[in-house]
N, CA and C atoms of all chains as a GROMACS GRO file, in nm:
protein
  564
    1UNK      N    1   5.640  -1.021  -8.376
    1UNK     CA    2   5.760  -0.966  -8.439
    1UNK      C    3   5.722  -0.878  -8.558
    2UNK      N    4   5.826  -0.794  -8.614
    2UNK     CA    5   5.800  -0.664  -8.742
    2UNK      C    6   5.736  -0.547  -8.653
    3UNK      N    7   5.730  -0.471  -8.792
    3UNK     CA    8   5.728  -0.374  -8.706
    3UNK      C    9   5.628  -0.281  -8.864
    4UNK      N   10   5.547  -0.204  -8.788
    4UNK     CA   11   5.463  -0.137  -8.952
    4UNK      C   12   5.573  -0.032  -9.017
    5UNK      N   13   5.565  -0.055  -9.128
    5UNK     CA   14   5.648   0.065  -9.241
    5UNK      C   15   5.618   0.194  -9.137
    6UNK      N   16   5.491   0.257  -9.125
    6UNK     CA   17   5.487   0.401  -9.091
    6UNK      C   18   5.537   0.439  -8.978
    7UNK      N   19   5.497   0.293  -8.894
    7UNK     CA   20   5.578   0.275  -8.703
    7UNK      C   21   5.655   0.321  -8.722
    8UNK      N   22   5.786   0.297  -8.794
    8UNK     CA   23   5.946   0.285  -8.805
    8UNK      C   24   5.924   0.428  -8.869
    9UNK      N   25   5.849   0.508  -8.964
    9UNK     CA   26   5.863   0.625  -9.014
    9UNK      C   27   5.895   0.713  -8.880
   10UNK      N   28   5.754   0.700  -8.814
   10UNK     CA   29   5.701   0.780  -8.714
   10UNK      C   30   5.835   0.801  -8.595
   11UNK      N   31   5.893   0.713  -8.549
   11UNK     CA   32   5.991   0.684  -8.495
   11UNK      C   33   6.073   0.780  -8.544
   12UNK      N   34   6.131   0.778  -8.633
   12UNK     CA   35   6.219   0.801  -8.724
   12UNK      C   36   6.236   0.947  -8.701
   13UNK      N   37   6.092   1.017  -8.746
   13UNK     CA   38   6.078   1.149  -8.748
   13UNK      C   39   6.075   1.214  -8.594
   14UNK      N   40   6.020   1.126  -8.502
   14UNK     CA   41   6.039   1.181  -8.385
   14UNK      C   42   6.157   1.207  -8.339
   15UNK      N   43   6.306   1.123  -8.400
   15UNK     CA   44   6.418   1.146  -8.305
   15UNK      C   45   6.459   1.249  -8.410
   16UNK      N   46   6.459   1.260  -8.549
   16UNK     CA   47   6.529   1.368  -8.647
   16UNK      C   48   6.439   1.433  -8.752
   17UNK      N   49   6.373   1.464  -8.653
   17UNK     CA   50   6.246   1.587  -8.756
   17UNK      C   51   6.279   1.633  -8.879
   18UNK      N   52   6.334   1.675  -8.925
   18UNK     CA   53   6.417   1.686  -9.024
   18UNK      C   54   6.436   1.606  -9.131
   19UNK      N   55   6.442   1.515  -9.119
   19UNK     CA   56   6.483   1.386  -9.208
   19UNK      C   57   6.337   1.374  -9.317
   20UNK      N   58   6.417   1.331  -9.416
   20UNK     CA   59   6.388   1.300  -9.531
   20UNK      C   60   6.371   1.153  -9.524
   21UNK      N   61   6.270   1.069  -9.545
   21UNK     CA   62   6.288   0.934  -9.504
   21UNK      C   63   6.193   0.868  -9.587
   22UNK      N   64   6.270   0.757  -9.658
   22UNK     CA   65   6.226   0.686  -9.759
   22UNK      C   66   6.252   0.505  -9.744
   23UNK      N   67   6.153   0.435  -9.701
   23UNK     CA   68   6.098   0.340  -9.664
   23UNK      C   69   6.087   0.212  -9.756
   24UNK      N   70   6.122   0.060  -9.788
   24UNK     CA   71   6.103   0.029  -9.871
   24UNK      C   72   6.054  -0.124  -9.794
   25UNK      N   73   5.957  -0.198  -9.776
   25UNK     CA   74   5.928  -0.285  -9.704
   25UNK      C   75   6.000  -0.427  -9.843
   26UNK      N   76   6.115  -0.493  -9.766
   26UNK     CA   77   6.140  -0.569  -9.893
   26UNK      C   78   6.100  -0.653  -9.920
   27UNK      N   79   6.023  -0.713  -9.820
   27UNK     CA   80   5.969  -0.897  -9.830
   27UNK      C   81   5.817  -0.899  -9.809
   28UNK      N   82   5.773  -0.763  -9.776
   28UNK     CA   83   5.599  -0.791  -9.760
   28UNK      C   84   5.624  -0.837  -9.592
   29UNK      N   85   5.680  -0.852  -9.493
   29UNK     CA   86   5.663  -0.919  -9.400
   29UNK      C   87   5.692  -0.869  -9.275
   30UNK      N   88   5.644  -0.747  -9.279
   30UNK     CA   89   5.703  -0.593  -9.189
   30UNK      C   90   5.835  -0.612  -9.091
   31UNK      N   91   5.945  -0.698  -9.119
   31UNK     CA   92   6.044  -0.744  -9.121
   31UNK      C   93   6.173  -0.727  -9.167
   32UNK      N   94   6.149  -0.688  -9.309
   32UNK     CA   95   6.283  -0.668  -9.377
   32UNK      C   96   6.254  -0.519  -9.412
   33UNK      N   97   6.341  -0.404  -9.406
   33UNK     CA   98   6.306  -0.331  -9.526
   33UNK      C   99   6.467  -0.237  -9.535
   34UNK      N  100   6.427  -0.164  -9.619
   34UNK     CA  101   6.555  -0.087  -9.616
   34UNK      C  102   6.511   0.079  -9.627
   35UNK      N  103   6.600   0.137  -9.558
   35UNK     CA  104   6.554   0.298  -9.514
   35UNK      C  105   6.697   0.419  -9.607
   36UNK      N  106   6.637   0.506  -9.694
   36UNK     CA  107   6.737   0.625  -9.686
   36UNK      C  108   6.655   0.696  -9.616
   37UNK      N  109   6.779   0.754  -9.512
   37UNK     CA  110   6.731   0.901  -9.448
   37UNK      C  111   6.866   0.977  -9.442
   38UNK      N  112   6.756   1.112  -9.529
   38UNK     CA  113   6.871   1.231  -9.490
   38UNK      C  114   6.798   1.345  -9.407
   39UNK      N  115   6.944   1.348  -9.278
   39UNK     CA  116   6.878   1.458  -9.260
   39UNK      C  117   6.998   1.579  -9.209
   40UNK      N  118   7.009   1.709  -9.182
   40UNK     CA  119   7.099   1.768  -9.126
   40UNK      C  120   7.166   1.708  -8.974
   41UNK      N  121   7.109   1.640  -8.955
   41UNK     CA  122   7.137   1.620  -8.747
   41UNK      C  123   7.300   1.505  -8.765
   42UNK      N  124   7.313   1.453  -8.962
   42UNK     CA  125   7.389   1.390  -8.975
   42UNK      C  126   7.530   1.461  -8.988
   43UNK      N  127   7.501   1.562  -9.062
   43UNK     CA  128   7.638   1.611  -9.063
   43UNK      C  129   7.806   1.628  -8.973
   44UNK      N  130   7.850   1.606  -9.040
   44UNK     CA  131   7.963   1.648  -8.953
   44UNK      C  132   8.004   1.496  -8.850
   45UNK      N  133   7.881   1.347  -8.898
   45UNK     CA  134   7.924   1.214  -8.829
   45UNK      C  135   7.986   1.125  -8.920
   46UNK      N  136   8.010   1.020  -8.830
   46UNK     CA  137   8.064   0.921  -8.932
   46UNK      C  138   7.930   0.847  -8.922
   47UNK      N  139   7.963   0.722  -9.011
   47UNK     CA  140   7.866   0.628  -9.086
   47UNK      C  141   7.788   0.566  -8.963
   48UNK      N  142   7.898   0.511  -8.854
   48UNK     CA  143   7.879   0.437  -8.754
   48UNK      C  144   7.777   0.554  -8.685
   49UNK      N  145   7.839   0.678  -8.634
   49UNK     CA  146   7.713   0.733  -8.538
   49UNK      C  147   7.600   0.796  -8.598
   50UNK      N  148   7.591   0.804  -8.749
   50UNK     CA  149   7.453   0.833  -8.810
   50UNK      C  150   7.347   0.739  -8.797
   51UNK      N  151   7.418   0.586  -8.808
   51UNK     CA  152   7.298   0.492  -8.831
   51UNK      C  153   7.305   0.430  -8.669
   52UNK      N  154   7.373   0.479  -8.567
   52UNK     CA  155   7.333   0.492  -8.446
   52UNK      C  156   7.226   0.547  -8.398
   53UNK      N  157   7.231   0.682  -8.428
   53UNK     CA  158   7.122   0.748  -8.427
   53UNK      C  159   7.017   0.724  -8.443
   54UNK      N  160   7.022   0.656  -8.578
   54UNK     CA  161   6.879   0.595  -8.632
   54UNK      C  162   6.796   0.454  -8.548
   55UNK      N  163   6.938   0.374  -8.508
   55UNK     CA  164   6.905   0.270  -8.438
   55UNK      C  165   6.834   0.318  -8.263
   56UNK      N  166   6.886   0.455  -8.236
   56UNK     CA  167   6.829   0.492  -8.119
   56UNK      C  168   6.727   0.528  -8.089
   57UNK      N  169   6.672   0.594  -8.201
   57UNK     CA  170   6.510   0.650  -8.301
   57UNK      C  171   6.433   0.538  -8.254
   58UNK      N  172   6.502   0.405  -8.322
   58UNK     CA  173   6.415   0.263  -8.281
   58UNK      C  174   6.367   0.234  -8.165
   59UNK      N  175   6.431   0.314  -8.090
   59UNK     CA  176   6.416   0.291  -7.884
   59UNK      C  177   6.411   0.119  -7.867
   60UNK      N  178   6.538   0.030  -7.952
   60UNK     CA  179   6.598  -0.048  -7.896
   60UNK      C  180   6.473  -0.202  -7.972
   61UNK      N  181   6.410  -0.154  -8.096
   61UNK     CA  182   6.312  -0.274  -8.147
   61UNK      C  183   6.384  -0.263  -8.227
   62UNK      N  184   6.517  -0.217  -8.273
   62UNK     CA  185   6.646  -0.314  -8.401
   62UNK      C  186   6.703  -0.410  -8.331
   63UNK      N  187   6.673  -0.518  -8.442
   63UNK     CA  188   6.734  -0.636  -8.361
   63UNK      C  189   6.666  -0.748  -8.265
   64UNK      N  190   6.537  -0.670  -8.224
   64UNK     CA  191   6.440  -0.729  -8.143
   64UNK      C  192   6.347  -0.756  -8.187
   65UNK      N  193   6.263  -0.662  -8.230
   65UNK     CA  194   6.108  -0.628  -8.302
   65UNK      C  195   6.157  -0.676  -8.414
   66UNK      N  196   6.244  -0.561  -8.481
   66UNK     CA  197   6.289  -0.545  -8.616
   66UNK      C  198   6.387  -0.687  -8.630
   67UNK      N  199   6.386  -0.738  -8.747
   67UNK     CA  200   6.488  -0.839  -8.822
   67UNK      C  201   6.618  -0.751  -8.888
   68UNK      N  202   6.544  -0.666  -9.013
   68UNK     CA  203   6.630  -0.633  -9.057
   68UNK      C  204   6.579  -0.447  -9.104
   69UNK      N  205   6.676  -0.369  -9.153
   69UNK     CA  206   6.674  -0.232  -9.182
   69UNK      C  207   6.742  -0.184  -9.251
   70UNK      N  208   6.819  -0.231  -9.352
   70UNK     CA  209   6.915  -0.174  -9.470
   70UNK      C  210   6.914  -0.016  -9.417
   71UNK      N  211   7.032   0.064  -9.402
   71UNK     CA  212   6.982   0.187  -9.380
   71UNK      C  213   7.107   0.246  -9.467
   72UNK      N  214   7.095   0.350  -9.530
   72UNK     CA  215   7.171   0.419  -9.591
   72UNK      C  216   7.186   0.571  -9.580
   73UNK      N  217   7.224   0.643  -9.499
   73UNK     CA  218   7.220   0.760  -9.406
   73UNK      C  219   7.318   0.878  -9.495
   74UNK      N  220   7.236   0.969  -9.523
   74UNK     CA  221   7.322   1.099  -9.559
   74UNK      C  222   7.270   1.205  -9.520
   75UNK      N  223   7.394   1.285  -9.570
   75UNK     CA  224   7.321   1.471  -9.490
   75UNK      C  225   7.277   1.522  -9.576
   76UNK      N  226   7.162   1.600  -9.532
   76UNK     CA  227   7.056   1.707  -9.636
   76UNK      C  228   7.174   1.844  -9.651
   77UNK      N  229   7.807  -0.405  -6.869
   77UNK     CA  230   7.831  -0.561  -6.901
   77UNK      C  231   7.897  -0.624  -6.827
   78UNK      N  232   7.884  -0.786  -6.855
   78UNK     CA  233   7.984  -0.897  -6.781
   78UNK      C  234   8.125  -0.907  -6.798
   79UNK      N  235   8.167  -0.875  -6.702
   79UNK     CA  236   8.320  -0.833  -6.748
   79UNK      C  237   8.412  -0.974  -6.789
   80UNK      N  238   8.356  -1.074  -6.760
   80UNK     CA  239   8.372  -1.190  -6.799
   80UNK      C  240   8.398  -1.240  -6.987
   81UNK      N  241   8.276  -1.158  -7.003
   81UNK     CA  242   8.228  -1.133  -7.100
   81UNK      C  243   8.286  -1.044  -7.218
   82UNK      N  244   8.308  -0.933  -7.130
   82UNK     CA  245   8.416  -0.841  -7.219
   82UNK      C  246   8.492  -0.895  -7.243
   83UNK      N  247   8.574  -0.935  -7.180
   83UNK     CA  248   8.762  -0.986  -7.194
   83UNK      C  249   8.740  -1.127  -7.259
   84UNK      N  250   8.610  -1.176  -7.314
   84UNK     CA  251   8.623  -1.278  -7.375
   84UNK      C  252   8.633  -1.192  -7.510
   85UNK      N  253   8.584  -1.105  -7.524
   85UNK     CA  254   8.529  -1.070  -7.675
   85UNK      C  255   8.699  -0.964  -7.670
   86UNK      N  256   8.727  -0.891  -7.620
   86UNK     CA  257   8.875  -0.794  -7.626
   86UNK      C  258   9.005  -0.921  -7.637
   87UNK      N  259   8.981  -1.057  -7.613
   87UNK     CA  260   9.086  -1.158  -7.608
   87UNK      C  261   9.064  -1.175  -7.749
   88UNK      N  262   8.980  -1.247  -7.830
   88UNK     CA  263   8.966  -1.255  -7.975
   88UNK      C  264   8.983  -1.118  -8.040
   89UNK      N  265   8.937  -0.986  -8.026
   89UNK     CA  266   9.016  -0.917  -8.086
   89UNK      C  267   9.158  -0.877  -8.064
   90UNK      N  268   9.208  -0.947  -7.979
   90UNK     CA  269   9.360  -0.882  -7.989
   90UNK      C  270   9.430  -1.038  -8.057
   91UNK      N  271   9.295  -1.128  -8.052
   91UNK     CA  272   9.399  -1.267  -8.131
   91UNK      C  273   9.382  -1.230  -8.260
   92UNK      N  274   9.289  -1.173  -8.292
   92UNK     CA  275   9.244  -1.182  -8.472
   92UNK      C  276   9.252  -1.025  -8.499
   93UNK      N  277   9.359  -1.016  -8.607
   93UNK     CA  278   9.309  -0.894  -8.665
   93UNK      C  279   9.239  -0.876  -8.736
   94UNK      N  280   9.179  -0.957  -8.811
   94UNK     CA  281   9.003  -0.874  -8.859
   94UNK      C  282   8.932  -1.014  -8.787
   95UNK      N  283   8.826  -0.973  -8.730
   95UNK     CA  284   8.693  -1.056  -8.676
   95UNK      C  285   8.586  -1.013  -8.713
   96UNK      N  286   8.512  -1.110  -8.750
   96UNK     CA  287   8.384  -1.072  -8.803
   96UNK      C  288   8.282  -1.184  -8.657
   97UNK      N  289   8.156  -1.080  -8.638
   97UNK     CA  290   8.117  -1.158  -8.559
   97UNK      C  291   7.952  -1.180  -8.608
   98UNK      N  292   7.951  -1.267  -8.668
   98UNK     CA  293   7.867  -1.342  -8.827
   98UNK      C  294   7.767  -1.460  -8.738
   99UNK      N  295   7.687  -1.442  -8.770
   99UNK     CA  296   7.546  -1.552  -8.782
   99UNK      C  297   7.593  -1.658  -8.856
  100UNK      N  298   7.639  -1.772  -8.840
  100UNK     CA  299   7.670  -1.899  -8.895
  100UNK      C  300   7.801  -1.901  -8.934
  101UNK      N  301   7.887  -1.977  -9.031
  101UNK     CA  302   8.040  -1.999  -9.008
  101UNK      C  303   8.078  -1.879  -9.168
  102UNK      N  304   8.192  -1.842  -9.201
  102UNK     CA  305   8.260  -1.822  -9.332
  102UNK      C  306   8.201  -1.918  -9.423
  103UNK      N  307   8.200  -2.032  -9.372
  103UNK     CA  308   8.170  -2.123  -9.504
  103UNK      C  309   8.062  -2.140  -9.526
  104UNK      N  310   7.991  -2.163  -9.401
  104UNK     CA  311   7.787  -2.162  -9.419
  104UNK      C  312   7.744  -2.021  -9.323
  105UNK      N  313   7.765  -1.949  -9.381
  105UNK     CA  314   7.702  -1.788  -9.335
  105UNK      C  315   7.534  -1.825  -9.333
  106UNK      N  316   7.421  -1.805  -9.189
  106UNK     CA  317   7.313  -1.834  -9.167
  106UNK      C  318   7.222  -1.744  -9.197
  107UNK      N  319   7.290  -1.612  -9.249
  107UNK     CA  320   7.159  -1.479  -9.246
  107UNK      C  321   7.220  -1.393  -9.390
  108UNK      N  322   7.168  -1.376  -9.461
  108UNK     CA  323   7.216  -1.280  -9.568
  108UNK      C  324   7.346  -1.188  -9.541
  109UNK      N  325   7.352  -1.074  -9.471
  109UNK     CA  326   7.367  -0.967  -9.421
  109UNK      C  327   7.535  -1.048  -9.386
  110UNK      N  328   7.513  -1.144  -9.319
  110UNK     CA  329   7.677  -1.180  -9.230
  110UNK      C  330   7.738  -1.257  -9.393
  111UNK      N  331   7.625  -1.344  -9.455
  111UNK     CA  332   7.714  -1.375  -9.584
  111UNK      C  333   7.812  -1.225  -9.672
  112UNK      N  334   7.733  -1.160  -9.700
  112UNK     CA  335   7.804  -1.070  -9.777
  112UNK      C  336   7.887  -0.963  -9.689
  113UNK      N  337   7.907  -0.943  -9.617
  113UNK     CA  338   8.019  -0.929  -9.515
  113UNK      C  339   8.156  -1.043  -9.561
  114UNK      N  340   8.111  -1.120  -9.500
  114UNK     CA  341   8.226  -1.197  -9.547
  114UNK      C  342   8.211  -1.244  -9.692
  115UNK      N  343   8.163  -1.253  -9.776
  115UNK     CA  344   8.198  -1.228  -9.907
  115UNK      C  345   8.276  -1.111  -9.935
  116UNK      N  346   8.271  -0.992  -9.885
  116UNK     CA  347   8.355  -0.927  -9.927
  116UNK      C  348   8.476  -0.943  -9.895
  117UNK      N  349   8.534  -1.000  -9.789
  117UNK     CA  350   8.666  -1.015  -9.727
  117UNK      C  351   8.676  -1.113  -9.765
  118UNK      N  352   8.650  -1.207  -9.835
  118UNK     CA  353   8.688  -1.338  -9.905
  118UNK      C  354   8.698  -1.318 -10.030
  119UNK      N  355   8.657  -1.187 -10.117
  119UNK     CA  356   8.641  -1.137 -10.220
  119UNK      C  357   8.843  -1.066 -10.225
  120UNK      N  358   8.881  -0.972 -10.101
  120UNK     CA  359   8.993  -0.912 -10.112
  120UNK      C  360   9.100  -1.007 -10.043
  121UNK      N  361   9.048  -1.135 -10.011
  121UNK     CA  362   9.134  -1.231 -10.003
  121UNK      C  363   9.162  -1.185  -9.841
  122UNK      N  364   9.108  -1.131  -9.759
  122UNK     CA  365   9.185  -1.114  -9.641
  122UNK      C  366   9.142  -1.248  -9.573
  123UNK      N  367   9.272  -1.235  -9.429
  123UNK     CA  368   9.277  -1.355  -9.357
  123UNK      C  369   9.162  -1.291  -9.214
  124UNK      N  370   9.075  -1.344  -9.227
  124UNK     CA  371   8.961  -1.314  -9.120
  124UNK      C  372   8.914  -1.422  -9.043
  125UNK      N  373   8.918  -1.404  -8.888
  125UNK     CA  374   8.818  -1.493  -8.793
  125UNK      C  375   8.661  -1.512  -8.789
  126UNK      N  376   8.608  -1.619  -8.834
  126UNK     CA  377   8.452  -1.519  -8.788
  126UNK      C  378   8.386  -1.605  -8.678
  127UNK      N  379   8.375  -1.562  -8.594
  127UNK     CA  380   8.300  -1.622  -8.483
  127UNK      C  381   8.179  -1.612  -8.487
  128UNK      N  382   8.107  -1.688  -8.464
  128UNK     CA  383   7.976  -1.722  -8.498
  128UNK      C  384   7.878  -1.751  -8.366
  129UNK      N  385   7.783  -1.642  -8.344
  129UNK     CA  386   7.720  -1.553  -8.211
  129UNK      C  387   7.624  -1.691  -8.233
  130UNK      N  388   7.570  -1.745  -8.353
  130UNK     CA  389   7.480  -1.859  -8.290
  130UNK      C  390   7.485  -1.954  -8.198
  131UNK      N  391   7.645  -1.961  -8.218
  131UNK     CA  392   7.693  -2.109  -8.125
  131UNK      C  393   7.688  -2.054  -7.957
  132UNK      N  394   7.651  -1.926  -7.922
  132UNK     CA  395   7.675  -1.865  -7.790
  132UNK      C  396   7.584  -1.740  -7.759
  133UNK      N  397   7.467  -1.790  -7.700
  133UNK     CA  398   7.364  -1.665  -7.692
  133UNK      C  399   7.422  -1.575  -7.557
  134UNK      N  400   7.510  -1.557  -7.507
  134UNK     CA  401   7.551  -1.484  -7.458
  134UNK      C  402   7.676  -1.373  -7.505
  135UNK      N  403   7.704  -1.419  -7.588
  135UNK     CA  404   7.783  -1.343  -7.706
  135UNK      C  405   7.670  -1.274  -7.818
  136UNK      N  406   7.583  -1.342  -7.819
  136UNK     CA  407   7.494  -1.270  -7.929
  136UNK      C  408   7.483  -1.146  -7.879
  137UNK      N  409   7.448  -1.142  -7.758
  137UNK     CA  410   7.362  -1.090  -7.674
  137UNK      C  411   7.480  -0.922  -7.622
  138UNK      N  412   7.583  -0.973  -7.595
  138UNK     CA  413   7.690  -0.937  -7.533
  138UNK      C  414   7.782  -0.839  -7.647
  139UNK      N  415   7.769  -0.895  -7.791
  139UNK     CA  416   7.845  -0.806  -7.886
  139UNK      C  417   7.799  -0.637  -7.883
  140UNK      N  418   7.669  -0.696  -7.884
  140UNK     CA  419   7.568  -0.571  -7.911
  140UNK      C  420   7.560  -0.480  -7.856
  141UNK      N  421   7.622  -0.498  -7.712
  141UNK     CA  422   7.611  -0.388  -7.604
  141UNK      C  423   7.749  -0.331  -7.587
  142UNK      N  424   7.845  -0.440  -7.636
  142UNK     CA  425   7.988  -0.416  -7.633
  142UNK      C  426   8.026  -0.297  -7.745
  143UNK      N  427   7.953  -0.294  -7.882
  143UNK     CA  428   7.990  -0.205  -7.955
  143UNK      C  429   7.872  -0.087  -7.970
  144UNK      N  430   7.765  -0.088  -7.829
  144UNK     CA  431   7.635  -0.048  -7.880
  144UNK      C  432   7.590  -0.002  -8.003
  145UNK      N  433   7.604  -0.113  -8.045
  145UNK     CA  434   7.497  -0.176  -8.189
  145UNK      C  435   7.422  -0.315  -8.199
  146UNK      N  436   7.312  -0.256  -8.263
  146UNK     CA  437   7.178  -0.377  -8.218
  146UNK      C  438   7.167  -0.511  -8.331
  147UNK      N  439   7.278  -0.493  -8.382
  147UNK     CA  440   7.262  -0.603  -8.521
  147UNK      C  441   7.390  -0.709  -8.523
  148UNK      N  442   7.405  -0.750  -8.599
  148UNK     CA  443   7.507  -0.902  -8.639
  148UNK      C  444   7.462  -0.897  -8.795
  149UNK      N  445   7.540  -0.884  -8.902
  149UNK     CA  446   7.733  -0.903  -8.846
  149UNK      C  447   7.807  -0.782  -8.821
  150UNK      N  448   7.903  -0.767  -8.731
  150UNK     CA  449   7.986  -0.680  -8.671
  150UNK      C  450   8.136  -0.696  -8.674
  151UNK      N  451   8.174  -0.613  -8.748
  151UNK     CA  452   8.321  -0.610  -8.846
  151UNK      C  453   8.453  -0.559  -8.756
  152UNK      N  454   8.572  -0.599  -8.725
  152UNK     CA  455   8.634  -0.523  -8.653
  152UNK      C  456   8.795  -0.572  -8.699
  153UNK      N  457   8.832  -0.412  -8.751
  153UNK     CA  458   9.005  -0.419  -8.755
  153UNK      C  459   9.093  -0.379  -8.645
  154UNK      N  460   9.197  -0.493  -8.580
  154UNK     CA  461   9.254  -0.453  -8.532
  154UNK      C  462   9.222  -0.365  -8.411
  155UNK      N  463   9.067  -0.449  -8.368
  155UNK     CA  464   8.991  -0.416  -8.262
  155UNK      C  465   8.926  -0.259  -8.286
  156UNK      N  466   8.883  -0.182  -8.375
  156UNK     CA  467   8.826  -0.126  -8.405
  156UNK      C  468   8.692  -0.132  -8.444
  157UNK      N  469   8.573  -0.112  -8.435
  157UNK     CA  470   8.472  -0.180  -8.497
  157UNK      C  471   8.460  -0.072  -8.631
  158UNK      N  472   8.445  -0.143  -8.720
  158UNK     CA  473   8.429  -0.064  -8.858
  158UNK      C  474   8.269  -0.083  -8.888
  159UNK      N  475   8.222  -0.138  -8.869
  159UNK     CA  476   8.067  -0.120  -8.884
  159UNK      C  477   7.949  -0.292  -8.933
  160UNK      N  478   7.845  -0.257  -8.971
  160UNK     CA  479   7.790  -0.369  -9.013
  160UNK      C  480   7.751  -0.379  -9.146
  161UNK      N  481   7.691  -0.459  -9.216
  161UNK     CA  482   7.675  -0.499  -9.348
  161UNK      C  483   7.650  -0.343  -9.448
  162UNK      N  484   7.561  -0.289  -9.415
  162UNK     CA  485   7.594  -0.144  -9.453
  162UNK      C  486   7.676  -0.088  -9.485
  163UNK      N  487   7.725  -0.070  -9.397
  163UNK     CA  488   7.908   0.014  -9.368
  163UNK      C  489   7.969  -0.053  -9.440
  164UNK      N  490   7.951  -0.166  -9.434
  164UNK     CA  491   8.113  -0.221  -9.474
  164UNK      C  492   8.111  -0.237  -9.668
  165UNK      N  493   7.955  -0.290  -9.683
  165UNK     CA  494   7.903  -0.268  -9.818
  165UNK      C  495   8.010  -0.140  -9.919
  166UNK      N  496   7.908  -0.021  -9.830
  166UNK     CA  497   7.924   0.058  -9.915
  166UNK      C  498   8.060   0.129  -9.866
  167UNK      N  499   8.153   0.079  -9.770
  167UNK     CA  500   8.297   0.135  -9.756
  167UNK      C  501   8.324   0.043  -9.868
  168UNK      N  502   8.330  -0.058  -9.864
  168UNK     CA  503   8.427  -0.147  -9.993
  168UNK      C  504   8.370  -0.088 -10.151
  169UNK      N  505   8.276  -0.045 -10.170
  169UNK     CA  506   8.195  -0.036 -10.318
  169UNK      C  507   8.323   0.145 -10.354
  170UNK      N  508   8.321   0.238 -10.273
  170UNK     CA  509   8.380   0.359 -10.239
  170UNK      C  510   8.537   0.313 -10.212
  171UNK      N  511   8.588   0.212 -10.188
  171UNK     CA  512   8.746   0.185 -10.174
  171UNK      C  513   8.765   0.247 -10.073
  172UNK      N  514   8.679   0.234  -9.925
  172UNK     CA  515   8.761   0.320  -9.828
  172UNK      C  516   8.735   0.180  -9.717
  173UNK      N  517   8.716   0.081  -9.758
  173UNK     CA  518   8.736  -0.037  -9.685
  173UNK      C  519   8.873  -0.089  -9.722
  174UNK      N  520   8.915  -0.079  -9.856
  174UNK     CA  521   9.094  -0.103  -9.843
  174UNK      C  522   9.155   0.030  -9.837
  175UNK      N  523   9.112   0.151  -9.788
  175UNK     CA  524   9.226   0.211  -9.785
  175UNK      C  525   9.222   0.211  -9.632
  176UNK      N  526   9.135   0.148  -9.537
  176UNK     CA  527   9.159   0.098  -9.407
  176UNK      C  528   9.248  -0.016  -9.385
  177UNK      N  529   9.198  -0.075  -9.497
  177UNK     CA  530   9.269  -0.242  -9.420
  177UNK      C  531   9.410  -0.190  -9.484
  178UNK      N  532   9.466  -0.114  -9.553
  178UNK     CA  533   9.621  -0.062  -9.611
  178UNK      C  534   9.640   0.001  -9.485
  179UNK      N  535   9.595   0.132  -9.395
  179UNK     CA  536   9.629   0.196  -9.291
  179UNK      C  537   9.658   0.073  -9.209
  180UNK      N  538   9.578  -0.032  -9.155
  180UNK     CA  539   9.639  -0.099  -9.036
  180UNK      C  540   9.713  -0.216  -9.111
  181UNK      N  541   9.738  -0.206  -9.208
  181UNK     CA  542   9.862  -0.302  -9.266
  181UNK      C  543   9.794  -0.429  -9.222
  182UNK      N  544   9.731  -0.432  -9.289
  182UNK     CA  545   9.619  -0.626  -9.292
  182UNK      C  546   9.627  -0.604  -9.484
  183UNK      N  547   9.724  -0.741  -9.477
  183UNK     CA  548   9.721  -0.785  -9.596
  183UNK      C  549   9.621  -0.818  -9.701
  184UNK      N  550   9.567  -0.773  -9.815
  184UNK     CA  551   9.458  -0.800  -9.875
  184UNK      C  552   9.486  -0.767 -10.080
  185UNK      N  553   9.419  -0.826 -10.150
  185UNK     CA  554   9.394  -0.852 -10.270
  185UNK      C  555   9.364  -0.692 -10.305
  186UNK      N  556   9.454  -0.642 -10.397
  186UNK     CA  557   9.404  -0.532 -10.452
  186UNK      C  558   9.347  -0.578 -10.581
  187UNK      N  559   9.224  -0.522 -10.613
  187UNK     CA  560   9.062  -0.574 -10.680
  187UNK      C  561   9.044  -0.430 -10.714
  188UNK      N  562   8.978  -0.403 -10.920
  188UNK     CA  563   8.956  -0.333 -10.929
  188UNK      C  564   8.764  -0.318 -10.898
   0.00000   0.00000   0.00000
């Protein structure tokens, strides 16, 4: 289970190149962390399909792999 | 999905107008994330269901695909899903979590 800080970067950047993405591992236990990402691909969504997006980035290890992901999503 | 399954989860939202679908009970919340969820709706005093996905791994399992979203807890007015601990966080911190629960007329504590 977890998942590495940069894994989840790498991910990240592959589905929204773009993005600005800032990583915070909260417990030491590649498990918890919490993510801002901004990027343009957000604009113009709501809350729900931005951090969809992000959860799709994951290719489906939120929730599985991953425990947890605080995510806080805005547009560049 | 199990359509079995659906119409279990579309029957509780048309019984409950707000459902929360929370990791452990309102009163003993089991995971951070579903506590403060419902802390906040216990905070604006609303009248909320929370069904609790531990007691039923086929509901755990089943929410997730129902609202394709991969997490718990999962917030819903009036059968709408409004989002998860995130969302709902920072809708209530911004006042656009009561100026929802005012649109579907769900009674709640106005809190400055």
């Amino acid at each position: 289970m977890g998942l590495k800080l940069e894994e989840i970067k790498s991910l990240i950047k592959e589905a929204l190149p773009d993005a600005e993405i800032s990583i915070h591992d909260l417990a030491g236990d590649d498990n918890h962390y919490s993510a801002t990402i901004k990027s343009k691909i957000f604009s113009g969504k709501s809350k729900i399909e931005q951090h969809k997006l992000v959860y799709k980035a994951l290719k489906g290890k939120m929730g599985n792999d991953l425990h947890a992901l605080a995510l806080n999503t805005m547009e560049r | 999905m199990d359509e079995n399954l659906k119409k279990k989860i579309n029957d509780e939202l048309e019984k409950n107008e707000v459902c929360l679908f929370m990791k452990g009970t309102p009163a003993t919340p089991q995971c951070g994330f579903s506590l403060a969820v419902s802390n906040v709706l216990k905070h604006l005093e609303v009248n909320f269901k929370g069904i609790n996905v531990l007691e039923d791994d086929e509901l755990r399992e089943g929410i997730k695909k129902f609202s394709d979203w991969p997490t718990i807890p999962q917030l819903y007015i009036k059968g709408e899903f409004i989002g998860g601990c995130d969302i709902v966080k920072e809708m209530f911190e911004k006042g656009d979590l009561q100026k929802k629960l005012q649109e579907k007329q769900i009674s709640f504590q106005k809190k400055s």
